[in-house]
Z-matrix of the N, CA and C atoms (Angstrom, degrees):
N
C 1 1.446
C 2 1.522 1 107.89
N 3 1.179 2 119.14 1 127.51
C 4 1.341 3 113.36 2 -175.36
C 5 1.504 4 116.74 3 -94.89
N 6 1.582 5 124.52 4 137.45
C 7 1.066 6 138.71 5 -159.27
C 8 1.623 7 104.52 6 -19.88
N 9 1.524 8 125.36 7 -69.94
C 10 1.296 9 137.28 8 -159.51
C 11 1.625 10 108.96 9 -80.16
N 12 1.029 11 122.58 10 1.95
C 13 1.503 12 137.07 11 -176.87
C 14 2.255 13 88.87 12 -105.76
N 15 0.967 14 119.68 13 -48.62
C 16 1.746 15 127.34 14 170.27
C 17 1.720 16 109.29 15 -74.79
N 18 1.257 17 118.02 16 -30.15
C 19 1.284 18 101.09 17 176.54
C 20 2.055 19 111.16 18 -79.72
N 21 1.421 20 87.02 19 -53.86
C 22 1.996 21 98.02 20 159.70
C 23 1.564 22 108.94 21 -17.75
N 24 1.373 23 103.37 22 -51.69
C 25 1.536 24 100.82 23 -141.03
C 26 1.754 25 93.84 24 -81.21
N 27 1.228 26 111.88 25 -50.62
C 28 1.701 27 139.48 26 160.94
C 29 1.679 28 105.49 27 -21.45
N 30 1.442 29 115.60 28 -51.09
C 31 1.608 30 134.00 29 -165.95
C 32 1.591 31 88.32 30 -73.45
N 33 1.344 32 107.94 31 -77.36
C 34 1.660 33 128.60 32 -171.59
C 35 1.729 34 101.18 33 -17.27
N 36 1.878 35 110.09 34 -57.20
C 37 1.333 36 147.15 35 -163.40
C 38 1.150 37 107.52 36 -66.35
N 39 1.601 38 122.28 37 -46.20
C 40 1.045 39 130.21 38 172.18
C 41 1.931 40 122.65 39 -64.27
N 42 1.456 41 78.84 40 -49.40
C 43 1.793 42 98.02 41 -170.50
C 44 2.066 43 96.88 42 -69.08
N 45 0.895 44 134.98 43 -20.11
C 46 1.302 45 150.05 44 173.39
C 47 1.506 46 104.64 45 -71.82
N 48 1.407 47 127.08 46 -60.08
C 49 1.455 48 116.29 47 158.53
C 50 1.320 49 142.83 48 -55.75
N 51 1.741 50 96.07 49 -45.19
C 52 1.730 51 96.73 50 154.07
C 53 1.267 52 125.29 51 -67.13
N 54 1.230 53 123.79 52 -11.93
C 55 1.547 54 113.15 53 148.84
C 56 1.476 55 136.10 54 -62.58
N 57 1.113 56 100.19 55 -22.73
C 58 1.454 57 104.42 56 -161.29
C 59 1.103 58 105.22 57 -86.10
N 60 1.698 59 112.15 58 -33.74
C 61 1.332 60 131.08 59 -165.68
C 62 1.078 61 105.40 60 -70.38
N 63 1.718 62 130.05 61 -53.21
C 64 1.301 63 146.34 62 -171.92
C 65 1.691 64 98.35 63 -74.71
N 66 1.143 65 147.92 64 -73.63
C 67 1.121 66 131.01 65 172.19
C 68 1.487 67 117.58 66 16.36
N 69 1.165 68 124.75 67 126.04
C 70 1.850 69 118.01 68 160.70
C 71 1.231 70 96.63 69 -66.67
N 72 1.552 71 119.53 70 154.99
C 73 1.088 72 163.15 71 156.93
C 74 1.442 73 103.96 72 -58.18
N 75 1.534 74 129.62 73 119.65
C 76 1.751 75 122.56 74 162.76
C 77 1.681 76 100.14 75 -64.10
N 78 1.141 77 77.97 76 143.72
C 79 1.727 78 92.18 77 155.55
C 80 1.405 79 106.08 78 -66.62
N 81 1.439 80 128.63 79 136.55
C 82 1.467 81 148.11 80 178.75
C 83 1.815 82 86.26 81 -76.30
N 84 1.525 83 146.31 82 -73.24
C 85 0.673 84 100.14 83 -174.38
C 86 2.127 85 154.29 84 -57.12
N 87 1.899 86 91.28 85 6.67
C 88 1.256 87 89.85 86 -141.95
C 89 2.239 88 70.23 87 -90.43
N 90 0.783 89 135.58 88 -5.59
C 91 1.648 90 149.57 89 145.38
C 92 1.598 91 104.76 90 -24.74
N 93 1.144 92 120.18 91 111.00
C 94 1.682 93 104.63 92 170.60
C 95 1.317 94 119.42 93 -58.09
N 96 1.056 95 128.38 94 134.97
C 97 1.409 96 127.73 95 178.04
C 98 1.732 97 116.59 96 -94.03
N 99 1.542 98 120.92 97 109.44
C 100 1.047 99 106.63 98 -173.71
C 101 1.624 100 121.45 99 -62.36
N 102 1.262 101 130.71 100 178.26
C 103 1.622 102 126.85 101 128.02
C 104 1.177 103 116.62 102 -85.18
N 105 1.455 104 115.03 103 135.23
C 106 1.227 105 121.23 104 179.50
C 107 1.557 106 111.89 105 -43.03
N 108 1.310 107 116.49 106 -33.89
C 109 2.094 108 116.18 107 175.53
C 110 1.308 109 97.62 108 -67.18
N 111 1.149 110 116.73 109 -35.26
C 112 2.046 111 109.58 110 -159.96
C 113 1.197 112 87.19 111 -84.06
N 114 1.483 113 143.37 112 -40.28
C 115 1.364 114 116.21 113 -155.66
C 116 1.442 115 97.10 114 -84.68
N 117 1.331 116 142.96 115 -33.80
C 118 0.972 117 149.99 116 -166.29
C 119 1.460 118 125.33 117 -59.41
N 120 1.953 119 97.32 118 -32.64
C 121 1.121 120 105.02 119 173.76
C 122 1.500 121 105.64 120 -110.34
N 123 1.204 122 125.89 121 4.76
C 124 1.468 123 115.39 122 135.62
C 125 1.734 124 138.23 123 -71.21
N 126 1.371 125 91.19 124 -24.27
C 127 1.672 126 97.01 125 171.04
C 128 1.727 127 93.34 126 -87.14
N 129 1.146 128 151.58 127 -45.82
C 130 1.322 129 140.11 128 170.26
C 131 1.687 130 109.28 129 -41.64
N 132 1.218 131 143.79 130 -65.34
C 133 0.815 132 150.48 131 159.06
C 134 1.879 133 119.00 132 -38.65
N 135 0.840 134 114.11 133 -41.11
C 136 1.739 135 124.18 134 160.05
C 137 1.646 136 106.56 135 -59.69
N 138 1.490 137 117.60 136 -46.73
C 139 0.882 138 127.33 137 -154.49
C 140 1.732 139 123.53 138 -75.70
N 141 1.452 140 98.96 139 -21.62
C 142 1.193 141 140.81 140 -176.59
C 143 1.419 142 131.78 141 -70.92
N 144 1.852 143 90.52 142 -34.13
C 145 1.260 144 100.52 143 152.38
C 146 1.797 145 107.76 144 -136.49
N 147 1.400 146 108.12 145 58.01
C 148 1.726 147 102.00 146 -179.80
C 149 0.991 148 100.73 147 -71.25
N 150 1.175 149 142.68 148 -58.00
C 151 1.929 150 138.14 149 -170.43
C 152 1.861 151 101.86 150 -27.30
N 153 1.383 152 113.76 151 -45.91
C 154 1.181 153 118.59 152 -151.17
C 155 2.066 154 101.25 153 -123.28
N 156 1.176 155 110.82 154 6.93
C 157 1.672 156 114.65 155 -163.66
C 158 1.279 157 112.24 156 -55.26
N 159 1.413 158 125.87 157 137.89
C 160 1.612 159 150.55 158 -168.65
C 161 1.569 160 97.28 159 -34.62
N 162 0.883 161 147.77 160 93.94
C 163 1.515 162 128.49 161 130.82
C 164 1.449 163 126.26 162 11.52
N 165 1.227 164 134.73 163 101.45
C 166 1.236 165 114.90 164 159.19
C 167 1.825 166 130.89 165 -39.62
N 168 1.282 167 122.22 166 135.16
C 169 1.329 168 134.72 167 -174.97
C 170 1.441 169 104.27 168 -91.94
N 171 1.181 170 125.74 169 107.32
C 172 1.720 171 116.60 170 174.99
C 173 1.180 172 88.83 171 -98.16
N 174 1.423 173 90.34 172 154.16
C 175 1.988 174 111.68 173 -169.61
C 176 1.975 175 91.92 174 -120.16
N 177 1.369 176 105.03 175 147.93
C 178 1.504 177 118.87 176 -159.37
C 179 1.292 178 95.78 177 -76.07
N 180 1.624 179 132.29 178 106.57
C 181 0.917 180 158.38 179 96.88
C 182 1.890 181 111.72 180 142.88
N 183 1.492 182 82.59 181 47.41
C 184 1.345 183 113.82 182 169.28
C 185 2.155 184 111.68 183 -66.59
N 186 1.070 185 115.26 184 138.24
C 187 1.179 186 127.76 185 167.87
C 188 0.746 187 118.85 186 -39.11
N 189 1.557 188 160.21 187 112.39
C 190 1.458 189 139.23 188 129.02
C 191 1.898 190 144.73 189 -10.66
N 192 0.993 191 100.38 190 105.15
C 193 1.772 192 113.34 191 -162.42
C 194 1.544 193 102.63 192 67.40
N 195 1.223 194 112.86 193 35.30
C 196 2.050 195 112.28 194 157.07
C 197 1.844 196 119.63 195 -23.71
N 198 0.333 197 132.76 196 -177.60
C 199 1.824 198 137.12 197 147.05
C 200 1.308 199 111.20 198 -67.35
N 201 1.716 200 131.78 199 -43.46
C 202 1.611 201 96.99 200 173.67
C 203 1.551 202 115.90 201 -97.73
N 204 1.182 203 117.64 202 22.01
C 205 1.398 204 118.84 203 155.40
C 206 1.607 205 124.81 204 -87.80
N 207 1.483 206 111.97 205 -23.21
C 208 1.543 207 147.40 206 163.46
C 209 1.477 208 96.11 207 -60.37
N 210 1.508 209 117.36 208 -48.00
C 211 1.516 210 93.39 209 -170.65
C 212 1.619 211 95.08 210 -116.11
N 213 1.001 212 151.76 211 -3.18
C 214 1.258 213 119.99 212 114.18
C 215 1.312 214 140.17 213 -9.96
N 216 1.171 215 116.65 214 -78.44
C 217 1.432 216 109.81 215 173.45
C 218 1.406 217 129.07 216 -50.72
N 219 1.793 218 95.81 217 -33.65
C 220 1.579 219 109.04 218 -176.99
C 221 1.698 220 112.53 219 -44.51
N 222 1.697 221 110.26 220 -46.97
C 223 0.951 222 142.86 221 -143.84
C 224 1.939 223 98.87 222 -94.97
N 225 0.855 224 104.11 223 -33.43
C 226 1.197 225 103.51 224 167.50
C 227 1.421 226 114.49 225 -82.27
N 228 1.238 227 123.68 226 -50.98
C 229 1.610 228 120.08 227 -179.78
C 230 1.148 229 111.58 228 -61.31
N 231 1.362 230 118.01 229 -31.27
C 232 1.802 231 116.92 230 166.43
C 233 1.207 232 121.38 231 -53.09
N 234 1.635 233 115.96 232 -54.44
C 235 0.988 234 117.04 233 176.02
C 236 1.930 235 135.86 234 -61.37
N 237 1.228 236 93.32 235 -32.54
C 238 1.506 237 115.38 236 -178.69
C 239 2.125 238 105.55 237 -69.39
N 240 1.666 239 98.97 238 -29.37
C 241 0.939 240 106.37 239 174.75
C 242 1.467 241 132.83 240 -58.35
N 243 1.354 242 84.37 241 -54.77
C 244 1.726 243 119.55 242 173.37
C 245 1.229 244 116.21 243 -52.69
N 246 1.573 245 107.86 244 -44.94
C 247 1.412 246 118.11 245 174.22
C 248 1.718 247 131.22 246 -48.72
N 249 1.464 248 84.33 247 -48.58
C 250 1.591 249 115.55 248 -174.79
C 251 1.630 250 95.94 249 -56.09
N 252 1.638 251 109.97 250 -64.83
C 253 1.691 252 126.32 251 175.27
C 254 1.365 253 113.72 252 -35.41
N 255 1.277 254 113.49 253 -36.15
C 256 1.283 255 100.00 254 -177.75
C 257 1.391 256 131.57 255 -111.27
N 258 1.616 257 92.46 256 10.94
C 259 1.353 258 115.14 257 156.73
C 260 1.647 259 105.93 258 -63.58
N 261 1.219 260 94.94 259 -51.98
C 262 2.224 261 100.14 260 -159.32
C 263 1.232 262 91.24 261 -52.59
N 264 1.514 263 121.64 262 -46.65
C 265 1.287 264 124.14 263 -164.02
C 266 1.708 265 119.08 264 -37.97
N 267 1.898 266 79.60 265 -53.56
C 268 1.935 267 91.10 266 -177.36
C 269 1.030 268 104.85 267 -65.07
N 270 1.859 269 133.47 268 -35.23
C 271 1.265 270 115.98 269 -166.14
C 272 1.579 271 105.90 270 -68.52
N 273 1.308 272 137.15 271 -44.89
C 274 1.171 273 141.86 272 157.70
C 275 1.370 274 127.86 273 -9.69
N 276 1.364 275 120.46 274 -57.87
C 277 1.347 276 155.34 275 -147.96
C 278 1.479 277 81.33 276 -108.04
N 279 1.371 278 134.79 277 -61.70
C 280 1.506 279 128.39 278 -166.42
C 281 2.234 280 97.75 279 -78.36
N 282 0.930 281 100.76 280 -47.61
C 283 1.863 282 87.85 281 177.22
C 284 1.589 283 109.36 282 -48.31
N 285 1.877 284 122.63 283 -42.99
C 286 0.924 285 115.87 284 -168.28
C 287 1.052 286 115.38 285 -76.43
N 288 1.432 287 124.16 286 -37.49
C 289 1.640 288 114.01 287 -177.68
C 290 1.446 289 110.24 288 -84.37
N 291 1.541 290 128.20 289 8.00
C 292 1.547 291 110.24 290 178.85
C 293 1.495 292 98.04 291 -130.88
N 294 1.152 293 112.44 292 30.93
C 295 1.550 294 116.99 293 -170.47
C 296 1.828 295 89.34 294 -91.00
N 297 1.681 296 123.29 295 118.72
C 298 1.755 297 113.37 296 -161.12
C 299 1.590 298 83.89 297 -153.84
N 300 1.756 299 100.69 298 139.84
C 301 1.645 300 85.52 299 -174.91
C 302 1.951 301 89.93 300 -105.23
N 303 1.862 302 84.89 301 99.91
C 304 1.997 303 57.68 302 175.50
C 305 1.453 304 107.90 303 -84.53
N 306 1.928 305 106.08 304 -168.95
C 307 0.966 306 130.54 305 177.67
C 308 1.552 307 131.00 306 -70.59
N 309 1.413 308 99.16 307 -19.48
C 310 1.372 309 107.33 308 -174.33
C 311 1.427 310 114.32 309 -114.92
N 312 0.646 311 98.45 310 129.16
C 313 2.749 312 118.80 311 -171.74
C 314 1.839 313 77.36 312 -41.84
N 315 0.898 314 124.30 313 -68.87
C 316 1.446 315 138.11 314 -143.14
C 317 1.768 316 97.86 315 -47.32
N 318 1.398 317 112.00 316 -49.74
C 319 1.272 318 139.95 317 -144.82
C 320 1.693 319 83.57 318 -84.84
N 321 0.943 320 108.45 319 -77.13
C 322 1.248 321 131.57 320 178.28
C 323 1.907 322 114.11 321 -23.60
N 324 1.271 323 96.24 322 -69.20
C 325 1.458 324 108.70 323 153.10
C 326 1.155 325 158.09 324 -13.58
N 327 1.836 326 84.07 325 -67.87
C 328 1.465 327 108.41 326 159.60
C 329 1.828 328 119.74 327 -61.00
N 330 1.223 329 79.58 328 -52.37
C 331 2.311 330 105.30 329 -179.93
C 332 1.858 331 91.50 330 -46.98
N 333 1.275 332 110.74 331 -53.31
C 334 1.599 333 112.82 332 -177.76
C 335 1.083 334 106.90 333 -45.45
N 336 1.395 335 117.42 334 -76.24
C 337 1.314 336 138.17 335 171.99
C 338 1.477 337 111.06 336 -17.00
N 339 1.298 338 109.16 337 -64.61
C 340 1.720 339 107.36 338 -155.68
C 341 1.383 340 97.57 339 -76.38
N 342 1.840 341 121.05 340 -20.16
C 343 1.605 342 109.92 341 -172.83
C 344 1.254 343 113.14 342 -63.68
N 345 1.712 344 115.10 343 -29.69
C 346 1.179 345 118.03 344 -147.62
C 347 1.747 346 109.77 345 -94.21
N 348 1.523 347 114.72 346 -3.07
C 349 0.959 348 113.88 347 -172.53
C 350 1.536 349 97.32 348 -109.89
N 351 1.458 350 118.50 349 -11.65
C 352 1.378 351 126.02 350 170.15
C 353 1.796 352 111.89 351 -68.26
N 354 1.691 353 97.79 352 -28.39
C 355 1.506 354 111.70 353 -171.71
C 356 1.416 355 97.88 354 -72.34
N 357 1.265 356 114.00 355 -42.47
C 358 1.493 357 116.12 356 -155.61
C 359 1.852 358 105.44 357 -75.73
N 360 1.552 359 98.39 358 -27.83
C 361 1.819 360 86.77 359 -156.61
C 362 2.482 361 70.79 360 -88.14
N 363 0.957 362 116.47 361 13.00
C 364 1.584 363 99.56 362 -177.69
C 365 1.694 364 91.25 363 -86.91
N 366 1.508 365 122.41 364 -48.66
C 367 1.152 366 128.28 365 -179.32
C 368 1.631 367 126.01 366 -63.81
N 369 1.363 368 115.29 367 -22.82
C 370 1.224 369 94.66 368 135.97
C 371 1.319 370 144.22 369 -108.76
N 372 0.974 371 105.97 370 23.36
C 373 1.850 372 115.18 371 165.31
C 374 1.748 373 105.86 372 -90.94
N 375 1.805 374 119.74 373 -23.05
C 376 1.249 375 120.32 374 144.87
C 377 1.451 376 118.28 375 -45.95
N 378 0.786 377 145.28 376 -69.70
C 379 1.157 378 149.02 377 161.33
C 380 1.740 379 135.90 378 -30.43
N 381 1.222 380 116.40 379 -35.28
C 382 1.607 381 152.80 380 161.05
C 383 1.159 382 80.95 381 -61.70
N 384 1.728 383 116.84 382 -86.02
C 385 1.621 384 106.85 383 -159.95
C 386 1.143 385 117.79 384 -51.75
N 387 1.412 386 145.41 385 -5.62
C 388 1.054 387 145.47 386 174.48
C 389 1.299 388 108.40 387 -92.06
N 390 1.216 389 125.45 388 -57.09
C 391 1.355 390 109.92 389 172.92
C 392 2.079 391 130.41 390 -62.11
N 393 1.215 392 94.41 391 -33.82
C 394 1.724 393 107.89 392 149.70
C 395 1.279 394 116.93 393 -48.03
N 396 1.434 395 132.41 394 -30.44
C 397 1.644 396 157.53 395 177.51
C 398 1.715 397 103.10 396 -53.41
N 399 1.389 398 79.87 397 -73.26
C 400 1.737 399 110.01 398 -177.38
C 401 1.479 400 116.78 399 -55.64
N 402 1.777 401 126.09 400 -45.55
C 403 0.726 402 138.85 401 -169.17
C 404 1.565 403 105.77 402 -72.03
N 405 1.293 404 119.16 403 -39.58
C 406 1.572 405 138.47 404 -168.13
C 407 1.642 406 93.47 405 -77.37
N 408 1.339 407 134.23 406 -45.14
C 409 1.393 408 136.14 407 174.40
C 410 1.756 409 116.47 408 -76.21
N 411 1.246 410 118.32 409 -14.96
C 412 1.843 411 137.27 410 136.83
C 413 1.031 412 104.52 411 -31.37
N 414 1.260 413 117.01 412 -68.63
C 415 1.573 414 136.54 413 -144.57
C 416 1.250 415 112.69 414 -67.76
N 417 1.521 416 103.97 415 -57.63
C 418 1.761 417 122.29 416 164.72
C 419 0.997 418 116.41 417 -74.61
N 420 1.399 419 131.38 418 10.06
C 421 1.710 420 125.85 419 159.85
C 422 1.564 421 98.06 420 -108.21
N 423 0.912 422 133.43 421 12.64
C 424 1.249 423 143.11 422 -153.33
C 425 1.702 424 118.23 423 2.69
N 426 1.382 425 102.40 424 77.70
C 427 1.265 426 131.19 425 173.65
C 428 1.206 427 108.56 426 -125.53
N 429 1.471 428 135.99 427 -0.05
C 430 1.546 429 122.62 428 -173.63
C 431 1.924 430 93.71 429 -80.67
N 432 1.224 431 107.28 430 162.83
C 433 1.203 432 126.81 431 155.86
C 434 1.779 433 105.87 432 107.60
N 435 1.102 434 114.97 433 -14.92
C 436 1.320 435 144.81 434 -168.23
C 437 1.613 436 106.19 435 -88.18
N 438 1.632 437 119.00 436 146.50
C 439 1.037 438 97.58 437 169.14
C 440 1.566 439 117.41 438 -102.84
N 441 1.643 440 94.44 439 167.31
C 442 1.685 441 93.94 440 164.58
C 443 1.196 442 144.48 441 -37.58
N 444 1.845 443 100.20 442 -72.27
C 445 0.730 444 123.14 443 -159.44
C 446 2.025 445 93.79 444 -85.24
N 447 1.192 446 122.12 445 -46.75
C 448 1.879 447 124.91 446 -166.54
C 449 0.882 448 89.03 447 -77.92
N 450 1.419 449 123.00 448 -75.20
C 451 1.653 450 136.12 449 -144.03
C 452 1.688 451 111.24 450 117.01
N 453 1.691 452 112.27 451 -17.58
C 454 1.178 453 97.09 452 178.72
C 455 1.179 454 119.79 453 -72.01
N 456 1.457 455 107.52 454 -171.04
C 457 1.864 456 116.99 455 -169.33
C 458 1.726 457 100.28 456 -73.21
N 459 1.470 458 108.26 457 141.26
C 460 1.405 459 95.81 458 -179.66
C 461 1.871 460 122.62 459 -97.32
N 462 1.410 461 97.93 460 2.36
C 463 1.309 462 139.23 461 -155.46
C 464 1.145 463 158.78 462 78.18
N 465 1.012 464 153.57 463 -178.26
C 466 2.004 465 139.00 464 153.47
C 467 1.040 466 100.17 465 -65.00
N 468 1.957 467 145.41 466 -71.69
C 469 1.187 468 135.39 467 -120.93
C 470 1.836 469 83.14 468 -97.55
N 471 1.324 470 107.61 469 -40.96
C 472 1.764 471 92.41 470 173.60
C 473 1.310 472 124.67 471 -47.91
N 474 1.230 473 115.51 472 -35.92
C 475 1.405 474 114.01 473 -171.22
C 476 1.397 475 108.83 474 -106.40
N 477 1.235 476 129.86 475 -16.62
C 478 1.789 477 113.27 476 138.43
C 479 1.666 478 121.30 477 -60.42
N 480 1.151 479 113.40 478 -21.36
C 481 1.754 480 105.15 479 167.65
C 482 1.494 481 105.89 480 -76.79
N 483 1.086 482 105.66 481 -47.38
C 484 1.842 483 115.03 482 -174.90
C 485 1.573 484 101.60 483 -115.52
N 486 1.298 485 123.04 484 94.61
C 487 1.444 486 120.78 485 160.43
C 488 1.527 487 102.69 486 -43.75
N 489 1.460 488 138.18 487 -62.09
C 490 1.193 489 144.87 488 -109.68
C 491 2.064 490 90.48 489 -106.19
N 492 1.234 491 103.90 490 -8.46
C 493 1.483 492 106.57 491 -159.62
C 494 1.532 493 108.41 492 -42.45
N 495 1.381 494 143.09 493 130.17
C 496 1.198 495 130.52 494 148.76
C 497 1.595 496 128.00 495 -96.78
N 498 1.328 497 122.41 496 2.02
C 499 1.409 498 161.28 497 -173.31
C 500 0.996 499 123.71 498 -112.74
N 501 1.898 500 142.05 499 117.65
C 502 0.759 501 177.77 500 -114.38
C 503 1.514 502 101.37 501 -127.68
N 504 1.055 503 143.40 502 125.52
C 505 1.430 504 138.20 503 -179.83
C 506 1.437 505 117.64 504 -22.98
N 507 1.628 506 93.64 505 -65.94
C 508 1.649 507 104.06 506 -166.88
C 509 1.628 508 109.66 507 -91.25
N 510 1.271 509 112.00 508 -5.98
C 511 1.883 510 105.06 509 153.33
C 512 1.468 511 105.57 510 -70.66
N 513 1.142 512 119.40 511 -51.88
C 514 1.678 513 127.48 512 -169.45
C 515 1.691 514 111.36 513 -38.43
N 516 1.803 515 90.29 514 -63.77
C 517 1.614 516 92.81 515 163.27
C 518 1.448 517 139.51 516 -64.19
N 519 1.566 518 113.27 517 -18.93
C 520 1.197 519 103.07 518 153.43
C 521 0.985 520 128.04 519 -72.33
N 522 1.425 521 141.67 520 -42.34
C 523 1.226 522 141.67 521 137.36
C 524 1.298 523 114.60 522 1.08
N 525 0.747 524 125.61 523 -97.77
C 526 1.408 525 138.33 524 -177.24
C 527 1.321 526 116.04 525 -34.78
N 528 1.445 527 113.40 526 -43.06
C 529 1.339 528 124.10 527 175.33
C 530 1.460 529 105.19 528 -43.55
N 531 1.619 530 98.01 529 -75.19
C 532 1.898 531 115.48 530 169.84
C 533 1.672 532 108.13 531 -27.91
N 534 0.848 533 109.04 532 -78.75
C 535 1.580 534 118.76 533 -162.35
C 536 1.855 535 94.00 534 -51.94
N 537 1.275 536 130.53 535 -52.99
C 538 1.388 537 116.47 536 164.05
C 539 1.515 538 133.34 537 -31.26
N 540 1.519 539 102.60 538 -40.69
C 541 1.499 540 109.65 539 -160.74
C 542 1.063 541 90.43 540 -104.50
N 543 1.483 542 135.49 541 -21.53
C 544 1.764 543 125.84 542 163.78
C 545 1.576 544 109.63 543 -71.96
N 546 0.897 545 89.08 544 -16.66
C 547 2.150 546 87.40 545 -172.32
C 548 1.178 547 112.88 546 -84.96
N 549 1.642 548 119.18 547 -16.32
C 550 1.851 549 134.86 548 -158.53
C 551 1.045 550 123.86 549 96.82
């Protein structure tokens, strides 16, 4: 990359944060405010079909993080949340009713076995929910969508693949790059 083609890109990078920065702030009330029933049964309804949920529709020359992209996202991180919750739930409900002391090491073992890998995929969906946490408190500072590390936009279709994204494509990959060549 030649020097003035890296400084360009640096300016572009820069001038992308001082935008973001300078931008007014929405008013939080001007944010729809759910009820806890309406949102609930909008994240139920999201939820219903999350495997497969609507795509956001951007309309030609719509704002970036608007209010219904704000509750879009809202609505998805709720839901994905919820999802996760009611996973623990089953695992809960499934440890208690098959929790059996049998008689045999073997049996026993196995029952160990399967809790602990039930524990493990719960602990990191602990973890998810936390960052789903974080991401949802983004949202209401209205800083989600943004990156960390630039400031530029990180996108719609990125952050419907990755609700949780805090990384910008090409920070991500550097990232990654780093953490490769630190790891061996």
């Amino acid at each position: 990359m030649s020097p003035n083609k890296a400084s360009a890109d640096t300016a572009s990078k820069k001038k992308a944060v001082s935008k973001k920065k300078a931008a007014p702030k929405k008013k939080a009330a001007a944010t729809k405010k759910l009820s806890a029933a309406e949102a609930k049964a909008r994240a139920d309804k999201l939820l219903q079909g999350f495997g497969n949920f609507e795509p956001y529709k951007e309309k030609k020359g719509e704002e970036y993080m608007n209010d219904d992209q704000i509750e879009h996202f809202h609505l998805l991180l709720t839901a994905w949340k919820h999802a996760l919750m009611e996973e623990v739930d089953r695992t809960v409900q499934h440890m208690q009713d098959e929790a059996a002391n049998f008689p045999d090491p073997n049996d026993r073992a196995s029952q160990e076995s399967d809790f602990t890998m039930e524990l493990r995929a719960r602990d990191r969906e602990r973890k998810l929910i936390k960052k789903i946490e974080e991401s949802i408190n983004t949202l209401d500072s209205e800083d989600y969508g943004f990156c960390e590390s630039c400031g530029v936009e990180i996108g719609i279709r990125r952050l419907e693949a990755r609700p949780t994204a805090t990384l910008c494509i090409d920070c991500k990959t550097l990232d990654e790059i780093r953490e490769k060549q630190k790891g061996g």
